[in-house]
C-alpha positions in Angstrom: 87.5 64.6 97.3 91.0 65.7 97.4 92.6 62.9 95.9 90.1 63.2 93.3 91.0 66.9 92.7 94.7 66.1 92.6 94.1 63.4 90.2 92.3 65.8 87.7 94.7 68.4 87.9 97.3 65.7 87.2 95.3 65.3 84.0 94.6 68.7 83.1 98.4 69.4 83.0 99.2 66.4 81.2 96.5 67.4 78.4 97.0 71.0 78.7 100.3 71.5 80.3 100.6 75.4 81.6 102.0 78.0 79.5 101.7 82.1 79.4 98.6 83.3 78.0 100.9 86.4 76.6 104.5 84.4 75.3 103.1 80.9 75.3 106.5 80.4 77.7 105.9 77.2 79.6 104.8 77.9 83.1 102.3 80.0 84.9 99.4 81.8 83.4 101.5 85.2 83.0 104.9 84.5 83.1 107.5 87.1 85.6 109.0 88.6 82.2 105.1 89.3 80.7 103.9 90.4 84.5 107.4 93.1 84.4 106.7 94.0 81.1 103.1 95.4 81.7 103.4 99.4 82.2 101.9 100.6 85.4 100.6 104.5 84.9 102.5 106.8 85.9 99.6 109.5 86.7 96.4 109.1 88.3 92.9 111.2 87.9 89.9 112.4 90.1 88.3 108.9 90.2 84.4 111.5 89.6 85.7 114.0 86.7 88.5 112.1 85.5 90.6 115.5 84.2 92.6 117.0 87.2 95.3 115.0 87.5 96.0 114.0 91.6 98.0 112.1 93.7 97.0 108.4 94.3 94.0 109.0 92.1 92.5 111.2 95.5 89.4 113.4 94.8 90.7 116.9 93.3 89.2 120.1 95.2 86.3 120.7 93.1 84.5 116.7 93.5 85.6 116.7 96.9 82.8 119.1 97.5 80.5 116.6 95.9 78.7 113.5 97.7 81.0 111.1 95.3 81.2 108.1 98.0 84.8 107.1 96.8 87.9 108.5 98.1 90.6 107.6 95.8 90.1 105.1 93.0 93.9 103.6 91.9 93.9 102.2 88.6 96.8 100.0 88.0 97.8 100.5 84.1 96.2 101.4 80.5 93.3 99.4 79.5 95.2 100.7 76.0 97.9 97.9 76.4 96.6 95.1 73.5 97.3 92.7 76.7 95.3 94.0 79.2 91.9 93.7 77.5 93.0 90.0 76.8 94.0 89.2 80.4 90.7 90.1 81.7 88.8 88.3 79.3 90.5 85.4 80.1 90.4 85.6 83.6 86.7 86.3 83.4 85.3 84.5 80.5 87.7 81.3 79.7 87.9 81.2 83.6 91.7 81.1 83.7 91.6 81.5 87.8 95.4 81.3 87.9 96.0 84.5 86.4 94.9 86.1 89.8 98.5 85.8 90.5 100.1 87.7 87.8 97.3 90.5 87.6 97.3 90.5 91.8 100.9 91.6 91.6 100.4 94.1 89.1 98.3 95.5 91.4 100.5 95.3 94.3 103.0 97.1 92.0 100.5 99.8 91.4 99.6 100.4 95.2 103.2 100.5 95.9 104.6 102.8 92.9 101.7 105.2 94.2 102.1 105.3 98.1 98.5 104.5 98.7 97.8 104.0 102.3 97.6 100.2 103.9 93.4 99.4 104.2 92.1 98.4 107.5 90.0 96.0 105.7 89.6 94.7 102.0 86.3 94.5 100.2 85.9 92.5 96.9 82.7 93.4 94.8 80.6 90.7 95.0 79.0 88.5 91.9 75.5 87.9 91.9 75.0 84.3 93.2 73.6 83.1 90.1 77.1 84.6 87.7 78.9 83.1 91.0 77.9 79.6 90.1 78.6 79.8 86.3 81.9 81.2 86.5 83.2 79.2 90.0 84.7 81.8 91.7 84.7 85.6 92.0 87.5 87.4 90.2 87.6 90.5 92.1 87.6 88.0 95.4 90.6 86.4 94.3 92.5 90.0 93.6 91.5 90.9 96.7 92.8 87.5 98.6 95.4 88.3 96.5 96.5 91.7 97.6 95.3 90.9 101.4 98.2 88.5 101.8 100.8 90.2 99.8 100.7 94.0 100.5 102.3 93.9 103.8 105.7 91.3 103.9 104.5 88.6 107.2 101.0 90.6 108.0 97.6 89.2 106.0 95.1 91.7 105.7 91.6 90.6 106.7 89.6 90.0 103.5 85.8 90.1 104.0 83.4 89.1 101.3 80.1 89.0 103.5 79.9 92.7 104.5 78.2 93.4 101.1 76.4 91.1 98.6 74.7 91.8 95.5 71.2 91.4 96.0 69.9 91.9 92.0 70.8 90.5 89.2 72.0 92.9 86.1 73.4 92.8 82.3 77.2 92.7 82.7 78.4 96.7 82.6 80.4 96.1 79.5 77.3 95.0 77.7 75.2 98.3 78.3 77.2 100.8 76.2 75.2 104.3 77.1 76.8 105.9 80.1 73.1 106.9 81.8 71.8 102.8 81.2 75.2 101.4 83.3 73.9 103.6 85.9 70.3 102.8 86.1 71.6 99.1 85.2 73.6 99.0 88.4 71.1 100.9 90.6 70.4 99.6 94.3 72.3 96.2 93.2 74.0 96.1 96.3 73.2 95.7 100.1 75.4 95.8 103.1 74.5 93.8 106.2 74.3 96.3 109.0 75.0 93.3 111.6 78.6 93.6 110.6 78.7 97.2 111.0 81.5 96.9 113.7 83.8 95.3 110.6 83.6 98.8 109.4 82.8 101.8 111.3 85.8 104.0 111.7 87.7 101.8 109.0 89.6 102.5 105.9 88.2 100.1 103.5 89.7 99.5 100.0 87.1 97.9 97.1 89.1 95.4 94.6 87.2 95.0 91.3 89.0 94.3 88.2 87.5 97.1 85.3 85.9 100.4 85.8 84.2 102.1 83.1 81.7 104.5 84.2 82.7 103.9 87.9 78.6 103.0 88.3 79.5 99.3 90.5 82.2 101.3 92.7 79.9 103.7 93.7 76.8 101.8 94.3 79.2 99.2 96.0 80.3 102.5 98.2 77.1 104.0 98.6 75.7 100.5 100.4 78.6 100.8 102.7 78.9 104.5 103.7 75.3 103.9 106.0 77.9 101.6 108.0 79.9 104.8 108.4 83.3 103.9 107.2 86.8 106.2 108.0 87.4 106.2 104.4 86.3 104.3 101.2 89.1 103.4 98.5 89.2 101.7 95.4 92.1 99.6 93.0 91.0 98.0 89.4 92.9 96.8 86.8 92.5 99.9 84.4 90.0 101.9 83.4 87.9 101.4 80.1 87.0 104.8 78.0 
């Protein structure tokens, strides 16, 4: 099966050799000068009211007297940037998998330019089997592997994808344009096995997802974990969509 692989890679680069999806520089799928050349924000807001403006994207005073399940929700740059609309749609839809590397270190960038603190466990939102099969891999999954072997220098973070699945099948958020139908669209999607409640009681857990919009999948994603009575519940994305 390997040799097979290998051979069809071999193939797949002669026919299509590997080039920047930004530059069309021959190489990987976002070349180091794109990757540098992608603006992280400079600011970050209450992840529930999105005004106040606060440090690491933390709750401000007022929502932390709220039952909003998240936190802090980092989001890397500005879904404004022509490129970063295109990246994800690529990564997503034409199922460019190798662009978890040049996205992952734009979030790495992003947790480091902000100071957010080092997760005692990283959470990927899950795909619905049946989206899991047609795309061949989990996006958010690979950020996360991503981030888990790169944020600390010699240290992999532990990476767990079977704490929480999703358990119903929905339209894709960015298909349901009214903000009161992505919640109901979202609703009870998500169930966390309480067998593995030792993976996170008393942990700081961070949730890797790669586009918020209504913030409707974090927090359902959150919700299903708070009855296994986590430290803390944080969240990274890609960038936010208005």
């Amino acid at each position: 099966m390997e040799i097979l692989k290998s051979i069809e890679n071999f193939t797949l680069e002669m026919i299509f050799p590997s080039q920047c999806v930004c530059c069309g520089k021959k190489g990987p799928a976002l070349c180091n000068d794109c990757t540098k050349s992608i603006k992280l924000l400079n600011v970050q807001k209450c992840p529930c009211c999105e005004k106040s403006i606060t440090d690491s994207g933390k709750l401000c005073s007022d929502c932390k007297q709220t039952d909003y399940p998240i936190k802090r929700l980092l989001v890397a740059t500005s879904y404004k940037d022509p490129e970063i609309p295109k990246l994800v749609h690529l990564f997503k839809y034409r199922f460019i998998s190798e662009l978890q590397l040049g996205i992952g270190e734009i979030l790495l960038k992003a947790l480091a330019k902000h100071e957010m603190e080092i997760p005692n466990l990283i959470i990927p939102i899950p795909l619905h089997s049946f989206r899991l099969r047609w795309r061949g891999f989990n996006q958010s999954e690979l950020l996360a592997n991503y981030i888990g072997k790169n944020l600390i220098p010699g240290i992999e973070l532990e990476v767990n994808n079977e704490i929480i699945k999703r358990t119903r099948y929905s339209t894709p958020q960015m298909k349901v344009k009214k903000y009161s139908e992505r919640q109901k669209n979202i609703l009870g999607a998500f169930q966390a096995n309480p067998e593995l409640e030792n993976k996170i009681q008393g942990k700081k857990i961070l949730l890797v997802d790669d586009i918020c919009t209504t913030g409707s999948t974090l927090i359902e994603c959150a919700k299903a974990l708070q009855a296994l009575n986590p430290r803390s519940i944080s969240a990274i994305v890609i960038a936010r969509q208005s």
